[in-house]
C-alpha positions as CSV (number, residue, x, y, z in Angstrom):
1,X,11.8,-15.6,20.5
2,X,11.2,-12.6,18.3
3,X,8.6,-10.4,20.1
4,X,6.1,-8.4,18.0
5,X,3.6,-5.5,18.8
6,X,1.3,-3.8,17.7
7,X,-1.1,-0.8,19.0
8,X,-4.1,-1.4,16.9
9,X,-5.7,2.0,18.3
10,X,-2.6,4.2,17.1
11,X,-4.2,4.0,13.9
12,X,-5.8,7.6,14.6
13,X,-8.3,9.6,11.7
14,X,-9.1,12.7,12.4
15,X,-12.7,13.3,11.8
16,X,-13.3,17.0,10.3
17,X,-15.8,19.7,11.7
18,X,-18.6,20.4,10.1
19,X,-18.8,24.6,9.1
20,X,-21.1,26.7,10.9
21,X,-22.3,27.8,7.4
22,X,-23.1,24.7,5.8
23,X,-22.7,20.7,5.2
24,X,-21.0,21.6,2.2
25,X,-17.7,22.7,3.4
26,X,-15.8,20.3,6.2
27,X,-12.8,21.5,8.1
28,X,-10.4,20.2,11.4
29,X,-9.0,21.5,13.9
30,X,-6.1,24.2,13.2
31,X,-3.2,23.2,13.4
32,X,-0.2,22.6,15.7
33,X,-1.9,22.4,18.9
34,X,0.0,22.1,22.3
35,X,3.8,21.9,23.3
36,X,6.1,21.0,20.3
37,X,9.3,20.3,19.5
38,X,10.0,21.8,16.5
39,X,10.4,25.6,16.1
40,X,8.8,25.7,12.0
41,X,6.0,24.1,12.6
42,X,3.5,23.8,9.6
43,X,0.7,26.3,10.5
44,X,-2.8,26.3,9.3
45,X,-5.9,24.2,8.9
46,X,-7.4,21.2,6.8
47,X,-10.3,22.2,4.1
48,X,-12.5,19.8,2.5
49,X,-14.6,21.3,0.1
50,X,-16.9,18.3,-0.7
51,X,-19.0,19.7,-3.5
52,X,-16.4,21.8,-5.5
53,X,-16.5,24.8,-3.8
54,X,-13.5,26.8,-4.6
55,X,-11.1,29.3,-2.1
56,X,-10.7,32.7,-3.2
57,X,-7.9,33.2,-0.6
58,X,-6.6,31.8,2.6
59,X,-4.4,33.7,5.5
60,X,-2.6,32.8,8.5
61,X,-1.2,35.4,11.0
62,X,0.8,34.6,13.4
63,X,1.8,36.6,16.6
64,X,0.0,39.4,14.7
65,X,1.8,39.1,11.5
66,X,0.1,38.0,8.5
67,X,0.8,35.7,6.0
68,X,-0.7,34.1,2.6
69,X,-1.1,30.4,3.2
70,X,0.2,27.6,1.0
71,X,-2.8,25.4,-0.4
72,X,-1.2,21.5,-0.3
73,X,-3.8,19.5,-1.4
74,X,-6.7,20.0,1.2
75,X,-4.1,22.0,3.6
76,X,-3.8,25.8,3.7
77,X,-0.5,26.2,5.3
78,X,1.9,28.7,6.4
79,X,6.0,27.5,7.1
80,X,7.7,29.8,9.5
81,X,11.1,31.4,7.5
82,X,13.3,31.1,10.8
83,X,12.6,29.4,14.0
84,X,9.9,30.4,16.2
85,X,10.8,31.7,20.1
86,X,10.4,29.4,22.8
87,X,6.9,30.4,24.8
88,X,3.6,31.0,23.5
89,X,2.4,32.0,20.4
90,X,-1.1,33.0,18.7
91,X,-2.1,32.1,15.4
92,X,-5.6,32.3,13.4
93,X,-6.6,31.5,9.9
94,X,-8.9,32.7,7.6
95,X,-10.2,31.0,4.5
96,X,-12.8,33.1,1.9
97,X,-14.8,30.8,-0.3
98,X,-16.8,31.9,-3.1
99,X,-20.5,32.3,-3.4
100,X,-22.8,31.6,-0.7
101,X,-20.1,30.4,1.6
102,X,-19.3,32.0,5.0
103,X,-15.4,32.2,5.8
104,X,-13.9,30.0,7.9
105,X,-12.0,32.2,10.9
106,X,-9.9,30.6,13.7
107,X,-8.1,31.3,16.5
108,X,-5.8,29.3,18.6
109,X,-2.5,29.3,20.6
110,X,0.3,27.1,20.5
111,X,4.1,26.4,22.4
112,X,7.4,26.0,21.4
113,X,9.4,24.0,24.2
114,X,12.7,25.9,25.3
115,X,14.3,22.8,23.8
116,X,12.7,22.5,20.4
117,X,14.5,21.9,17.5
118,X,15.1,24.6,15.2
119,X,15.6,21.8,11.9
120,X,14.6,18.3,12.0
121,X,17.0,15.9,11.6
122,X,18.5,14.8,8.4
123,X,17.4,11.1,7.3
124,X,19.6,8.0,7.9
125,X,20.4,5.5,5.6
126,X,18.7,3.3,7.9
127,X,15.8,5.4,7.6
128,X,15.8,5.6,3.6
129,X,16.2,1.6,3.7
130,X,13.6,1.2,5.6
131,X,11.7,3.0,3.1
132,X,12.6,1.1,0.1
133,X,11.9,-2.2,1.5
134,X,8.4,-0.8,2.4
135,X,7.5,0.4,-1.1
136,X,9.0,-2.4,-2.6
137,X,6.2,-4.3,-1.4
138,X,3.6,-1.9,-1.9
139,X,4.7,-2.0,-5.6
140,X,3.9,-5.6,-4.9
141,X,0.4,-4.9,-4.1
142,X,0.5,-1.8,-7.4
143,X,0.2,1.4,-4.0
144,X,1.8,4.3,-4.9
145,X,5.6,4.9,-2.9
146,X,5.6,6.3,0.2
147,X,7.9,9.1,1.3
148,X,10.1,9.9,4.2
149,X,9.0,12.9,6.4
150,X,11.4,14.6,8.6
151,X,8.7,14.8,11.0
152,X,7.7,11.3,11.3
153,X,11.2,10.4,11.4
154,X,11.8,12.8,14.4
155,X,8.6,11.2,15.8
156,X,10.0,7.5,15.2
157,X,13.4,8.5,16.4
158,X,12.3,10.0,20.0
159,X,10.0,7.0,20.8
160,X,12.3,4.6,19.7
161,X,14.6,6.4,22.3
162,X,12.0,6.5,25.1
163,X,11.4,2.7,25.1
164,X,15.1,1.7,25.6
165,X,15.1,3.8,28.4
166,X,12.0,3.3,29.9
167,X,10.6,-0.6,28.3
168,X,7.2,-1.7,29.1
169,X,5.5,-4.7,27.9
170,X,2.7,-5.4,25.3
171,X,0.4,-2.6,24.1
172,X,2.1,-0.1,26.7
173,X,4.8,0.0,24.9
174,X,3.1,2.5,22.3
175,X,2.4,4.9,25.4
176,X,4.6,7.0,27.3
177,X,4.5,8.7,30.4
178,X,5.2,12.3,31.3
179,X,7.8,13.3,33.0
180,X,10.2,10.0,31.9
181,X,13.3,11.1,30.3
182,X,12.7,11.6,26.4
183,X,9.2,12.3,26.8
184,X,7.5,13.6,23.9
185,X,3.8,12.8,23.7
186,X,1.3,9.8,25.6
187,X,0.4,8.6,22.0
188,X,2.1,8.6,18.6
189,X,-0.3,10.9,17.4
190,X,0.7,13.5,20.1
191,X,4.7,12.7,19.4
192,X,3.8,13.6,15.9
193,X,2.5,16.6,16.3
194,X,5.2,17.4,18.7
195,X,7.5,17.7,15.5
196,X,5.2,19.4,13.7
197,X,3.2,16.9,11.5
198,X,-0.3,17.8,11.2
199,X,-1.9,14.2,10.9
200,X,-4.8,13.3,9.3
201,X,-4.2,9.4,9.7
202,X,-1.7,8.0,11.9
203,X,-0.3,4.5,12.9
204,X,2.6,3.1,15.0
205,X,3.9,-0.1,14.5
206,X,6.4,-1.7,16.8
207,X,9.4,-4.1,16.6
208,X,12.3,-5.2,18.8
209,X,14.9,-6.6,16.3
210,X,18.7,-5.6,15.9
211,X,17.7,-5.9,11.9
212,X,15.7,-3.2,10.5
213,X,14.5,-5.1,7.3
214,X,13.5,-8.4,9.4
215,X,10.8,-5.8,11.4
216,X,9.5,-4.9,8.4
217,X,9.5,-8.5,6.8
218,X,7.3,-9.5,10.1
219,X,5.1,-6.5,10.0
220,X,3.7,-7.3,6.7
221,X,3.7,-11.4,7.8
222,X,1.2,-10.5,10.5
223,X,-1.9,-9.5,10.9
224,X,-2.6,-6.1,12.4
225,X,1.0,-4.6,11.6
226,X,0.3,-5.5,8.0
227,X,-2.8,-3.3,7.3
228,X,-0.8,-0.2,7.9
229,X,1.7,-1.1,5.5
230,X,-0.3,-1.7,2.7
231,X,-3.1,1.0,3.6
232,X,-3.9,2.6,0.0
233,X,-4.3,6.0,1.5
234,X,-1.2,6.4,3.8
235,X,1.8,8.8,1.8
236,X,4.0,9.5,4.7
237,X,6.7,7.2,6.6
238,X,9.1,7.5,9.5
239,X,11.5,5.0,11.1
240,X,13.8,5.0,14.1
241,X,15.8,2.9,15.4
242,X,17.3,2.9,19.2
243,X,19.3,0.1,21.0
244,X,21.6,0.6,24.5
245,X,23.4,-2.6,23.2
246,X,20.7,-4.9,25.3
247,X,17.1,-4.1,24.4
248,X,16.4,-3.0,20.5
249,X,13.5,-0.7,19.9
250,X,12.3,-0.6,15.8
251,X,9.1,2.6,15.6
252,X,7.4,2.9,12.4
253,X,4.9,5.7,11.8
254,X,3.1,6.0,9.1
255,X,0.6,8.7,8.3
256,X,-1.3,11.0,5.8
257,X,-1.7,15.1,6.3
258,X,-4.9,15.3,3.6
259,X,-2.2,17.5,1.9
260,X,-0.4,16.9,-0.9
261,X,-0.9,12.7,-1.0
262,X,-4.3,13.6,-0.9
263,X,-7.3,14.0,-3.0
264,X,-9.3,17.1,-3.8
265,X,-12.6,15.5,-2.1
266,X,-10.5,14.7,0.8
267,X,-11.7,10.5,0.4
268,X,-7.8,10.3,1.4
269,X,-6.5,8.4,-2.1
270,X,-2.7,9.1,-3.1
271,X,-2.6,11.5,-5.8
272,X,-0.3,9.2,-7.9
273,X,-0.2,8.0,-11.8
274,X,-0.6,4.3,-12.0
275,X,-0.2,3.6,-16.1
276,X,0.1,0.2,-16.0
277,X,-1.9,-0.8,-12.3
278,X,-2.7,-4.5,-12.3
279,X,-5.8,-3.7,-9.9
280,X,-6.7,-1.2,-13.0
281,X,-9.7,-2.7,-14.9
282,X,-9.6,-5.8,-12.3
283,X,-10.7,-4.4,-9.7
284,X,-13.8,-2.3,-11.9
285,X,-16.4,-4.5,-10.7
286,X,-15.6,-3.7,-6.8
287,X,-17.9,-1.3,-5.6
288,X,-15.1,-0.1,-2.9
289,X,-11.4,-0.2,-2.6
290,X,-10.4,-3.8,-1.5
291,X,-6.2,-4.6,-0.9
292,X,-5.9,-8.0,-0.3
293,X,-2.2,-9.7,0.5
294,X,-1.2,-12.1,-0.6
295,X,-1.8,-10.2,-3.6
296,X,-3.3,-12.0,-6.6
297,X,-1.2,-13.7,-8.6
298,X,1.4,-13.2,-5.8
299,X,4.1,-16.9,-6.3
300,X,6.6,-17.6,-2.8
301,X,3.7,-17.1,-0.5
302,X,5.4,-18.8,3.0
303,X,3.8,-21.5,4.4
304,X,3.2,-20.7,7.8
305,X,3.3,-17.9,10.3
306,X,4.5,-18.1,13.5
307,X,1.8,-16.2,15.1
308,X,4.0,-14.1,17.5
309,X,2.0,-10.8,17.5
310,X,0.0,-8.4,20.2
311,X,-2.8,-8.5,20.8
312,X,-2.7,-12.3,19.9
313,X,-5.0,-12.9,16.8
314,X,-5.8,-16.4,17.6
315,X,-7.0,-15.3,21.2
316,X,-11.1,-15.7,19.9
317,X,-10.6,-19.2,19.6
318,X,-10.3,-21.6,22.3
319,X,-7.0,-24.4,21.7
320,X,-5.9,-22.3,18.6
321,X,-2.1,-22.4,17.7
322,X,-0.8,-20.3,14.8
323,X,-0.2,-22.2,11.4
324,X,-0.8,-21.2,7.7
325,X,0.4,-18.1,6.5
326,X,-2.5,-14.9,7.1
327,X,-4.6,-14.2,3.9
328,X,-6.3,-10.5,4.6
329,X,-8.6,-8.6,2.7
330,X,-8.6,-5.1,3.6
331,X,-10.8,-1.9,3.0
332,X,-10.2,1.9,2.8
333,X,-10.9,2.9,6.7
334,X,-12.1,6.5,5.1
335,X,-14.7,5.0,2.7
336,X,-15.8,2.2,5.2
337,X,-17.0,2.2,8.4
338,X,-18.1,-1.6,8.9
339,X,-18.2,-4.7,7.1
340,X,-19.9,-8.0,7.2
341,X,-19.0,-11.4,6.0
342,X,-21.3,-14.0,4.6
343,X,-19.2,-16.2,3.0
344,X,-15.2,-17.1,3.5
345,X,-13.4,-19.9,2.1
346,X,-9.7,-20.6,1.5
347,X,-9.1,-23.6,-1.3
348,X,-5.9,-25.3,-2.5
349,X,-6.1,-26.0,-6.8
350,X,-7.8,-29.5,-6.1
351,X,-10.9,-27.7,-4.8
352,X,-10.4,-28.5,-1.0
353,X,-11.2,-25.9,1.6
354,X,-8.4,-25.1,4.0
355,X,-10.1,-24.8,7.7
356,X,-9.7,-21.6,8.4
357,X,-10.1,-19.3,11.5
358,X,-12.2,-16.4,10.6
359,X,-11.3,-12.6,11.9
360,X,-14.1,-9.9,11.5
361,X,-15.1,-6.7,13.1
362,X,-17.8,-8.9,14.5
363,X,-14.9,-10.7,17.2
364,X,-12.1,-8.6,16.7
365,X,-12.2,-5.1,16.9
366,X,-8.6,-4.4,16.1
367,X,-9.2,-6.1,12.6
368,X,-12.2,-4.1,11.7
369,X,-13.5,-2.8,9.6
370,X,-11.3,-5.3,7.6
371,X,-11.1,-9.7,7.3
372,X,-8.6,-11.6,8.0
373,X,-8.5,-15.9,7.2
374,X,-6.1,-17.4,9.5
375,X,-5.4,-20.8,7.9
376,X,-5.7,-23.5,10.9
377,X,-2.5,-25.9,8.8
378,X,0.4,-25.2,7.1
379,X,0.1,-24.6,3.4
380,X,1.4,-26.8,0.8
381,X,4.6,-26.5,-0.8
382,X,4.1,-25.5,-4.5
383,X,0.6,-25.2,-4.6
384,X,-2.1,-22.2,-6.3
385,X,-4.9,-21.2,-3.7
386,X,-7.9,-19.4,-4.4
387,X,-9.2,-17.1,-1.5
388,X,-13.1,-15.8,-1.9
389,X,-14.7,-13.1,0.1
390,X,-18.4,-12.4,0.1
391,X,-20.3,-10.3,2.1
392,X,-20.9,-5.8,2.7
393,X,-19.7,-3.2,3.7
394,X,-21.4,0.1,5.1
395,X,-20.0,3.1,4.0
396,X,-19.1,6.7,6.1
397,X,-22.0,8.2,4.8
398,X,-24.5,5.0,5.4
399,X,-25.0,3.4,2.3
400,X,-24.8,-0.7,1.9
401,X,-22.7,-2.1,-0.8
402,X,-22.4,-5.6,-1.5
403,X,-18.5,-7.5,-2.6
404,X,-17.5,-10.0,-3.8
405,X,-13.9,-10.7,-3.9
406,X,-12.0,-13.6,-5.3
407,X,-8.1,-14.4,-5.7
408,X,-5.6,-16.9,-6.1
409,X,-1.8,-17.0,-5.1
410,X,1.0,-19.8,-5.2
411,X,3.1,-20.6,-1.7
412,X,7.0,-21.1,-1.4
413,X,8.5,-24.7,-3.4
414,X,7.9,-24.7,-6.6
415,X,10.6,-25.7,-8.8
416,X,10.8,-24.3,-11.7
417,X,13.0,-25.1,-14.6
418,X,14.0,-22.0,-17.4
419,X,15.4,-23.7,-20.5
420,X,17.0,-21.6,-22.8
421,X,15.7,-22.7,-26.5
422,X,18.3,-21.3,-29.1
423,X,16.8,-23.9,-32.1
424,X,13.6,-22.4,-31.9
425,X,12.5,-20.0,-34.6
426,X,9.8,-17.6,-34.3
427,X,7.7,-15.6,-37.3
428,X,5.4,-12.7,-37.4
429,X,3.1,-12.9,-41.1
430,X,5.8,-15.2,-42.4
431,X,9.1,-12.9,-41.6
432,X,11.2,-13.8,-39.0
433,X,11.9,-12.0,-35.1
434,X,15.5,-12.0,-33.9
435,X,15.1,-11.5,-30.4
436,X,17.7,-10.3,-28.3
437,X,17.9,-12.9,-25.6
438,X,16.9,-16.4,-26.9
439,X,13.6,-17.8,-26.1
440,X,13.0,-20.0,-23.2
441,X,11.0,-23.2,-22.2
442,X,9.3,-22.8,-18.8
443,X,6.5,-25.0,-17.8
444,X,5.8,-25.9,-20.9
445,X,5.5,-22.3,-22.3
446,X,7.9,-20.7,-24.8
447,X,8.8,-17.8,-23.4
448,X,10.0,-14.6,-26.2
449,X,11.1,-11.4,-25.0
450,X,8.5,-8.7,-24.4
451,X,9.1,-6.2,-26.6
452,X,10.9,-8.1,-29.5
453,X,6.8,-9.3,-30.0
454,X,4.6,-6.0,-29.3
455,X,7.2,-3.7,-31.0
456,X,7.1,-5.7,-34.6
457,X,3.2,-5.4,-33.7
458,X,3.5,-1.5,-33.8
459,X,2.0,-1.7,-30.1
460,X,2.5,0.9,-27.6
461,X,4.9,-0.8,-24.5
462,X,5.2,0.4,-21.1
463,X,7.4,-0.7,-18.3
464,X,7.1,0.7,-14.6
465,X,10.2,-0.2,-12.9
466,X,8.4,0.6,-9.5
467,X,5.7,-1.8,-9.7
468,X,7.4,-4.6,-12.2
469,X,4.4,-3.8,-14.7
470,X,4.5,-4.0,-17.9
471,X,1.6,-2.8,-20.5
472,X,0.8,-3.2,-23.8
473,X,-1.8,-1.0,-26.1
474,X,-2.4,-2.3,-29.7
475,X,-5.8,-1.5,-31.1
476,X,-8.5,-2.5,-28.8
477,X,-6.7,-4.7,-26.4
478,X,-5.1,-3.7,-23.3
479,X,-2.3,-6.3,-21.9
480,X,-1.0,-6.1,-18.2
481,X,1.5,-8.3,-16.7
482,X,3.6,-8.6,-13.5
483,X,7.2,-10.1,-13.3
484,X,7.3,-13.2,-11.1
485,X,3.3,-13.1,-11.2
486,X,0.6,-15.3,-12.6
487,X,-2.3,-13.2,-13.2
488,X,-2.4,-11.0,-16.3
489,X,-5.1,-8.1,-16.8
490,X,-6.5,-9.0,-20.3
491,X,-8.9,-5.9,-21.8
492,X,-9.9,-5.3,-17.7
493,X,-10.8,-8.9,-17.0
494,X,-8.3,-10.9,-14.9
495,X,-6.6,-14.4,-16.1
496,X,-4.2,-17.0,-15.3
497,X,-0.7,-17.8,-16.6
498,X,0.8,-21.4,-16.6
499,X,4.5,-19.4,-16.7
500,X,5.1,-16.2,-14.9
501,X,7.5,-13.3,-16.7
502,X,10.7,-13.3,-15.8
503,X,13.9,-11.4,-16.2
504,X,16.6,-12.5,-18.4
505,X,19.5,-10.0,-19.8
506,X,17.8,-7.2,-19.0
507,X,14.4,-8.3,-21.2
508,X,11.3,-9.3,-20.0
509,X,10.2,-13.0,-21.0
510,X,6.4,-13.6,-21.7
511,X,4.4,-16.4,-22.5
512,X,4.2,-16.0,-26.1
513,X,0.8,-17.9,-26.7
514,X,-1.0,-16.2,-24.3
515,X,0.4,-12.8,-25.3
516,X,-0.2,-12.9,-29.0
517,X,-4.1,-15.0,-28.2
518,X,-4.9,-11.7,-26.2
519,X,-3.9,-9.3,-28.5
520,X,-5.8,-11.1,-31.2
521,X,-3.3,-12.7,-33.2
522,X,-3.6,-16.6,-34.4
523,X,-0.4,-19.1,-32.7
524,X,0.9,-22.1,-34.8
525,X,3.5,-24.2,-33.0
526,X,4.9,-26.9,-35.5
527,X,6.8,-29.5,-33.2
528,X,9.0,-30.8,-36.1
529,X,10.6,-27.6,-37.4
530,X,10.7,-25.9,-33.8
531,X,8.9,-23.0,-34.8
532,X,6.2,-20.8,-33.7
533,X,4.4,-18.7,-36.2
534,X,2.2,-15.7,-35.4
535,X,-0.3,-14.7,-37.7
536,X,-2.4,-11.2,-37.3
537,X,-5.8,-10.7,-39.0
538,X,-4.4,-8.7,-41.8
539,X,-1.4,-11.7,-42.6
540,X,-1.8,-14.7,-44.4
541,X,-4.3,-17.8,-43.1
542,X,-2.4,-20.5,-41.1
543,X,-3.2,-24.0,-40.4
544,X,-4.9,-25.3,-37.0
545,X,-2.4,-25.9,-34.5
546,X,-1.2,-29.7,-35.0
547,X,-0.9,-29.2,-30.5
548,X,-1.0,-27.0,-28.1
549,X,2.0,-25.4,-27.1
């Protein structure tokens, strides 16, 4: 049986400092602190200036040498041009503000181990899989890619290492002892900083598969391994991979510096362009950041789950068995500090509630601050649920805001049947559109290709290979759609499709009805002459649809 872990408390913020000068400027700890592993260490300190302050300069000396630091987002850093002796070393930093503000001025020592690295490793092409596979399905959920670090990778790599040569059981296997043989730190926070990576957020997930994309297939399946995965503020990953041929150790860490992937008022959010995000404009009425998975619209959804996780999620209630596949909605950790559910209900497209066990920070603390329905049956074959979550959360800084959060997806076993339709002719104001791939019949939709419709419209198209998107812009109306999804984002409102886009010759098939409706054209399908005729306001009137199409 597949065994899955998961350290719940790996997932490790680091709260900043407030200055001795005033609430208005928050920093951490300078960083790297203790005995590492890696002779360039990133050195310097995390700055959160949460009112706009701005830095006139920033400084880090080192062994009595002086250097100008690097701002990276919220980091003022230094890199070390050649390796760093083995020993000790002293470091401060100096950042000047202007106006009113006092500097911030630090001291602090540090230790390069005899045996540290003097580069990090190079990444592995099962390291860069790894990677893919995890993005792909953040572009699932429309989160911005995550990278590879070199550091992470080290820190992935060592553990990995440690565990085949010194296994433990359940949550232990996150921790290591010192003076075992590939020691390099008690938690994965301290075996990231060995290497060198100054962590702002950090999480460990844990597998024990010979196949590196089956662990990460089963961490997002689960529970507690998935919220890490899909965490909207995380930029960095690193994988490793160990194995003496018996025992199989998979290490994930993923993690965010407050650098670069991070935002100017340090809230932690990924600095990254979404054009065409389907959450844009849907999820405006939210008062927070909410990720749920499945993720609307989302159509393959497994049935069931076979529960095999640490700590066991089913372990608050008495006689319960896994069953139905996990439906989680999860918040930003950074924004919010608790939550509180009134109201949670699972409900196939008849109307019927699925029983449900219910996880909350209020009996699992390893979920909070997020929610978690754990369906007490297998799903249905084939079939749309709606999820609804309704209750509040209570921010970092104390305020209460109420959600409400509602969302459908389909589960694995729907046939469906893509006929193409070469007879059937298709007009724009009277003139004809010769498509470059023949329309198609799916669930009872004619399906035209994307562009041969929007571009005769003059609209402005966008695709994002990343995230499957595609937009359209003409006039006032703003068009969203998702390959292989069923929710559209129509002018910021979410809706429902009867046919999913697909992909077919390199073009992207619509629904043409509900296309042209929401960009405000009129849709005349005459059975007899096989022939659908769009009509905008400024071409000529058209006769009520004899049927729907």
């Amino acid at each position: 049986m597949r065994n899955l872990i998961k350290f719940i408390l790996a997932a490790i913020l680091i709260l900043a400092a407030t200055t001795p000068a005033d609430a208005g400027i928050t920093y951490s700890p300078p960083f790297p602190n203790g005995n590492l592993g890696y002779a360039r260490p990133p050195i310097g300190i995390r700055v959160i200036p949460n009112n706009g302050e701005r830095v006139i300069s920033a400084s880090v000396t080192v062994d009595g040498a002086t250097y100008r630091a690097r701002q990276e987002g919220n980091l003022f850093v230094y890199l070390p041009e050649a390796p760093l002796a083995p020993g000790r070393h002293s470091a401060q930093v100096e950042v000047i503000f202007e106006g009113r503000w006092r500097p911030i001025r630090e001291s602090w020592e540090f230790t390069i181990a005899p045996d540290a690295l003097a580069e990090l490793p190079p990444e592995s092409l099962e390291q860069r899989l790894v990677l893919q596979a995890v993005n792909r399905y953040r572009a699932e959920a429309d989160l911005p890619p995550l990278r590879l670090d070199p550091a992470l990778n080290a820190a992935a790599m060592a553990h990995a290492r440690y565990y085949v040569a010194n296994p433990t059981q359940g949550l232990s296997a996150h921790t290591e002892t010192p003076g075992r043989a590939g020691f390099t730190g008690t938690g994965p926070g301290e075996r990231g900083t060995f290497f060198g990576y100054p962590y702002y957020k950090y999480y460990e997930d844990m597998h024990f598969l010979p196949d590196h994309l089956m662990a990460v297939r089963d961490w997002l399946d689960s529970v507690y391994h998935r919220f890490p995965l899909i965490d909207p503020d995380i930029g960095d990953l690193g994988y490793g991979y160990a194995t003496d041929g018996f025992r199989h150790a998979n290490v994930l860490n993923l993690g965010t510096t407050g650098g670069a992937s991070q935002d100017q008022n340090g809230t932690g959010g990924t600095a990254a362009p979404n054009p065409v995000g389907m959450q844009e404009g849907a999820e405006a009425a939210d008062p927070v950041k909410i990720i749920v998975y499945p993720i609307p619209g989302q159509r393959g959804v497994p049935l069931r789950w076979d529960g095999n996780e640490e700590p066991d999620p089913y372990r608050s209630f008495p006689g319960a068995r896994p069953a139905g596949y996990p439906v989680t909605l999860q918040f930003d950790p950074i924004q919010v500090e608790a939550s509180a559910v009134e109201y949670a209900v699972l409900s196939d497209e008849n109307g019927n509630a699925v029983p449900i066990w219910l996880l909350t920070g209020d009996n699992d603390e390893h979920v909070a601050p997020n929610v978690a329905l754990l369906p007490a049956v297998d799903l249905k074959p084939g079939t749309r649920y709606t999820a609804r979550v309704l209750g509040s959360v209570r921010l970092t800084w104390g305020e209460v805001r109420r959600f409400d959060k509602r969302w459908w997806f389909t589960t694995n076993g729907l046939e469906e049947r893509i006929l193409p339709q070469t007879d059937i002719r298709i007009t724009l104001d009277g003139r004809p559109l010769l498509p470059d791939v023949p329309p198609a019949w799916k669930n009872g939709r004619i399906m035209l290709p994307f562009r041969t419709l929007l571009e005769n419209l003059g609209a402005n198209v966008t695709w994002d290979p990343v995230r499957a998107n595609v937009m359209a812009v003409l006039g006032k109306h703003r068009l969203v759609l998702k390959i292989g999804n069923d929710r559209a984002v129509v002018d910021g409102r979410e809706q429902r499709l009867d046919a999913a886009p697909f992909i077919e010759g390199e073009r992207t098939l619509v629904p043409v009805r509900f296309v042209a409706e929401s960009l405000g054209l009129s849709v005349h399908w005459n059975e007899k002459a096989r022939s659908v005729s769009l009509t905008t306001s400024a071409g000529n009137p058209i006769e009520k649809p004899s049927r729907e199409q």
